[in-house]
N, C-alpha and C positions, 0 to 999 in steps of 0.2 A: 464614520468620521475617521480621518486616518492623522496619524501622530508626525507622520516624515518631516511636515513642513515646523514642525516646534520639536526639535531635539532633545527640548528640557523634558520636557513633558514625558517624551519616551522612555526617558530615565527616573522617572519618579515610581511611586509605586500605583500597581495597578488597581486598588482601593481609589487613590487621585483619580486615575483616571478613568475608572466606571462613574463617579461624581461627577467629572467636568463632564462626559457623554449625557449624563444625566441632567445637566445645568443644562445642557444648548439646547436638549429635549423638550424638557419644559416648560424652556423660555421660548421656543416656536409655537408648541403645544398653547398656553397660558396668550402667547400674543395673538395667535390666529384668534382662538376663544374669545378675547376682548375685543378685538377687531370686530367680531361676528357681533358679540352682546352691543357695543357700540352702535355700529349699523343698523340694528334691528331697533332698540330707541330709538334712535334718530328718526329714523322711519314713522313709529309709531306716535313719536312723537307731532311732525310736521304732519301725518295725517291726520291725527287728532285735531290740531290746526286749523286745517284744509275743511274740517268736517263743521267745524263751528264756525267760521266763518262763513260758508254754504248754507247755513239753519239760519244765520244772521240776515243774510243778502234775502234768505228764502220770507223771512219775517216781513220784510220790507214791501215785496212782493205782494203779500195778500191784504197790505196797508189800502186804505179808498184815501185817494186822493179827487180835490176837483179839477179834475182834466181843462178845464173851462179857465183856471187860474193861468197866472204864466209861470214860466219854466223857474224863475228863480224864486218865485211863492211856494212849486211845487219840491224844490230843492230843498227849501229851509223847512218845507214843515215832513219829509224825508229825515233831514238829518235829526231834528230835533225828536223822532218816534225812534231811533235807534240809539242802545246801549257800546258804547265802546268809541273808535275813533272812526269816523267815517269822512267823505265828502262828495259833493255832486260835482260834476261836470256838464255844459253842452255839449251839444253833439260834436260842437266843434273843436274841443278841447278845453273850453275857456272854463276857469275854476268858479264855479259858483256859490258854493257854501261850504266848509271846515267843521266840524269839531276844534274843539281849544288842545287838544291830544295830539292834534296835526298841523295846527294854522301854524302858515308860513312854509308849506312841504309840500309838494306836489306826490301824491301816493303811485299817479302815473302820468307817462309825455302825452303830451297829445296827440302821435300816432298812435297809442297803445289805449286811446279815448277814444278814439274813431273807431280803432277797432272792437271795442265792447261795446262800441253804440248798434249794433249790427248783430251779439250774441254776447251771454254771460261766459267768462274765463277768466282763467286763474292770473293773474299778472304776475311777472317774475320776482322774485323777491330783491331790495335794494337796499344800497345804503344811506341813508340821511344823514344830514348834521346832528349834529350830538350826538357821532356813535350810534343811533338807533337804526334799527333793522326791521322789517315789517313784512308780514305776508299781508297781500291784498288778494282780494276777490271782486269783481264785480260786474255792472250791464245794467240794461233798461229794465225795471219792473215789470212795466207794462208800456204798451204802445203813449206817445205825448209824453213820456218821463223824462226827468233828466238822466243822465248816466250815472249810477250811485257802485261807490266805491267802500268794502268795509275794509278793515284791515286790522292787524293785531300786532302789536308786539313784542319781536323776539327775543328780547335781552331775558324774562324769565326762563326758556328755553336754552339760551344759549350758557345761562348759568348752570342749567342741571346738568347740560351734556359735559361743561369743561367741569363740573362736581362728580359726576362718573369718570370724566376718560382721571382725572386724578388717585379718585379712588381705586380703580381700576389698575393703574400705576404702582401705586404701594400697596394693594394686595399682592399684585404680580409680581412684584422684586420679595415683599416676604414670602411668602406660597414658593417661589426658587429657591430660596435660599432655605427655609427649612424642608423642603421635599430633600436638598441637594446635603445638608447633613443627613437626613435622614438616611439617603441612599449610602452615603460615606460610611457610617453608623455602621448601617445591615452589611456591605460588601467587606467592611474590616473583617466580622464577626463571622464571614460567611466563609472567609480567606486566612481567618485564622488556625485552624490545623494546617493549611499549608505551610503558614509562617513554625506550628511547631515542630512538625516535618524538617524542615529547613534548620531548625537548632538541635535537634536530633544528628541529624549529619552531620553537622558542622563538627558536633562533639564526637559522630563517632569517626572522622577525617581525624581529629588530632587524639584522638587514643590507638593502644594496641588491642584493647579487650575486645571479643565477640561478641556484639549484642545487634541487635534489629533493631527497626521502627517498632512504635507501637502503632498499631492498629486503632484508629477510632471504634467505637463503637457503631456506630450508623452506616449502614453498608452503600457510604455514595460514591461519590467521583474522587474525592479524598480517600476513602475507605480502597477505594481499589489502585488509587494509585500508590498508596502505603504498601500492601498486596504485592504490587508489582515490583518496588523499590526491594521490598524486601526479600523476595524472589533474586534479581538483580545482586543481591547483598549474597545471600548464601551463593550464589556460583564465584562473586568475589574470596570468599571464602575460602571454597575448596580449591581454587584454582591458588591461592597462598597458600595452603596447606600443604597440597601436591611441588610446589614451588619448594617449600621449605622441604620437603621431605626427600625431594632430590638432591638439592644442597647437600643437606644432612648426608645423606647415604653415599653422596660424592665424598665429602669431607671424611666419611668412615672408611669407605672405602680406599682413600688413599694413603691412609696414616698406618694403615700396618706391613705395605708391603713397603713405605718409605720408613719406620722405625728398623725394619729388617735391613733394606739399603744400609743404613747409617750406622747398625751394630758389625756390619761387615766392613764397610771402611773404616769403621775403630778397629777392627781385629786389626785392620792389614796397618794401620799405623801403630801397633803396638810392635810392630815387628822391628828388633834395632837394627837389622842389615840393612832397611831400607834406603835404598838411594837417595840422595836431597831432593832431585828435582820431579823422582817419581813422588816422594813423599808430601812434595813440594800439590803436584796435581791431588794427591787423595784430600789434601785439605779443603784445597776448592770445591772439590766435589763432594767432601762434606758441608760444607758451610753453604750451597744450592739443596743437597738435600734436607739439612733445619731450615734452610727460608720455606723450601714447599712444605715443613711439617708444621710450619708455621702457619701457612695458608691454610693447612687442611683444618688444623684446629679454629682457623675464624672461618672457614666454611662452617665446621658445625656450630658454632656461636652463635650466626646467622640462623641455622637451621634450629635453633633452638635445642639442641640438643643437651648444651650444657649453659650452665649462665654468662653472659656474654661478657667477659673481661677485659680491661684495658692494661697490658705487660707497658706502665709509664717507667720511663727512663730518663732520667738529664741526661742530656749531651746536647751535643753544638750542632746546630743545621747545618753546619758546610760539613760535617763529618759524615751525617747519613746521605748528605747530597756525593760524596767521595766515595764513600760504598757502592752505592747506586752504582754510580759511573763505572765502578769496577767489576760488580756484575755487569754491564751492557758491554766492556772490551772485551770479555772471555764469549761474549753471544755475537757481538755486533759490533768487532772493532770498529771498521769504515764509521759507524753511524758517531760511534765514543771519538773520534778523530774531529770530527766534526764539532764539537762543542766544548764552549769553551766557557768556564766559571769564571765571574769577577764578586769576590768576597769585598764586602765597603762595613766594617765591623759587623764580627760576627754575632751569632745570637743563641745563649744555651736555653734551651727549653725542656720542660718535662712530656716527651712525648712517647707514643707507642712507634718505636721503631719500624717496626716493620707494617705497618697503615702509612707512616709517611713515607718510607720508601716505596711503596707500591704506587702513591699517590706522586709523587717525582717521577715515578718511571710512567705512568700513565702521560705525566704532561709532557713528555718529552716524544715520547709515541707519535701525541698528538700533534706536535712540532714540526716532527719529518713527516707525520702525513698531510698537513694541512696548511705548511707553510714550505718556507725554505731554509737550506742550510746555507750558512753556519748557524748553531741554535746559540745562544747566549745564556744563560743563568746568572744572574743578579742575587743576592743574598745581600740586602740592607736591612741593618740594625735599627731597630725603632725604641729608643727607650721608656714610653708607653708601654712595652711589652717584657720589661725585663722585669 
């Protein structure tokens, strides 16, 4: 059974949907069954039918009648030795005697009277007035008889079959319905370490701590797919571990030969002969080497090396956005040429300088690469945020 054509369904859980597989099973399963059990009554039933009405006509048979009589003497005293509904006929068709079960109904036409004047057979079954319904049987006893007809009828048959096919009915809609919790029931229960599997993860997605799955106990398809996950876990692991550990070792490694940089361009600005506009560059290139000593130390933050801290500072977003800009004209005049700020009230915040500058110069990056110049910068004041 395939889900494509119910979209809902595809999205519900797969518990629903081993159920509903399990419903339409059943319910084929449960209806062929009934169908068969039906049939086979039915059957058993009309030949039971067929068989007494045969032992009836057979009774009539080994009756002595006086041949010597005439046909409708030998009629009336036929129907009158027989139990149930019967009647004679001539050869010709013409009705000669009734039971009171049947007077006023013809049990068969008078082609299908001629034709049992000739051999015993079954006549087909019909409908009468009053809703009643009748198997007939019949034919001549013996040579000089009238044609005798017995028949039965069907209304107590027809009541036990339409008392079954009901029964039948409301077993089969209950018999679905609780096989179809039943199934629900077991595929929950059976689907359930999946589901705790699955909050396992979820919880270990929004932590930092290192833990696994647990393992079921029971070594199934659960059991090994936990196994497997958690296999899968530990290379997540090392493969952050080795991640942080390069960071880290990046961030160490740059912070001592940049703390050196920046003790030698203090020497050289302690010097007071220095010229303005040479002393003028040593500051710039001081103030590049604290932003990278800045960087190195939130590399090792990241790399866990120390506990990761946030350096919060009030000032105004258009000030670190002005900084910014000032680093990018000493790297990338042309590109700082190109962009142009529109301040619409400004905004003081408590932030970690140098994360938002890094994050401005990132989006600006991504400006000239993925769009076009001129870049714009907007800075609007939200007073929700002050």
């Amino acid at each position: 059974m395939s889900f494509r054509a119910f979209p809902q369904l595809r999205r519900g859980s797969i518990s629903l949907r081993l159920a509903i597989v399990f419903a339409v099973l059943m319910t084929s399963v449960i209806t062929g069954g009934s169908a068969l059990v039906y049939a086979n009554i039915r059957a058993a039933l009309d030949q039971s039918i067929s068989d007494r009405l045969e032992l009836r006509y057979e009774d009539l048979t080994e009756l002595e009648t006086d041949t010597s009589a005439s046909l409708v003497e030998q009629a009336r005293t036929l129907v009158t030795q027989t139990d149930g509904a019967a009647q004679t006929y001539s050869p010709d068709g013409d009705l000669l005697t009734t039971t009171r079960s049947v007077s006023g109904h013809r049990l068969a036409s008078r082609a299908q009277v001629r034709a049992l004047a000739s051999r015993a057979q079954h006549v087909p079954q019909r409908h009468e007035r009053r809703h009643h319904r009748f198997a007939v049987y019949g034919g001549v006893p013996h040579e000089g008889a009238p044609v005798v007809l017995v028949a039965a009828d069907l209304r107590d048959r027809d009541e036990a079959l339409e008392d079954l096919l009901h029964e039948l009915l409301v077993g089969g809609v209950i018999v679905v319905l609780l096989s179809t919790a039943i199934a629900y029931a077991i595929s929950r229960g059976a689907l359930a370490p999946v589901e705790q599997l699955r909050v396992q993860a979820d919880a270990l997605a929004s932590g930092e701590e290192r833990r696994l799955l647990e393992v079921p106990p029971v070594r199934d398809e659960v059991g090994r797919l936990a196994t497997t996950l958690n296999e899968l876990l530990e290379r997540l692991y090392s493969a952050v571990r080795r991640e942080r550990r390069f960071v880290a070792d990046a961030g160490h490694e740059l912070r001592t030969p940049l703390a050196i940089a920046q003790g030698e361009i203090e020497l050289l600005l302690d010097a007071p002969d220095r010229p303005g506009a040479e002393r003028e560059s040593l500051e710039v290139v001081l103030g590049e080497l604290r932003y990278l000593a800045d960087l190195g130390q939130q590399l090792l933050d990241m790399g866990g090396i120390t506990n990761a801290t946030l350096n919060l500072t009030t000032v105004e977003l258009s000030t670190v956005v002005e900084r910014t800009l000032e680093r990018l004209a000493r790297t990338s005049p042309d590109q700082a040429a190109q962009i142009h700020v529109h301040i619409d009230g400004d905004a003081t915040l408590r932030i970690d300088v140098q994360l938002v500058s890094a994050a401005v110069m990132n989006l600006i990056d991504n400006a000239f690469r993925y769009g076009r110049a001129p870049v714009t910068i907007d800075i609007n004041a939200d007073e929700q945020l002050a």
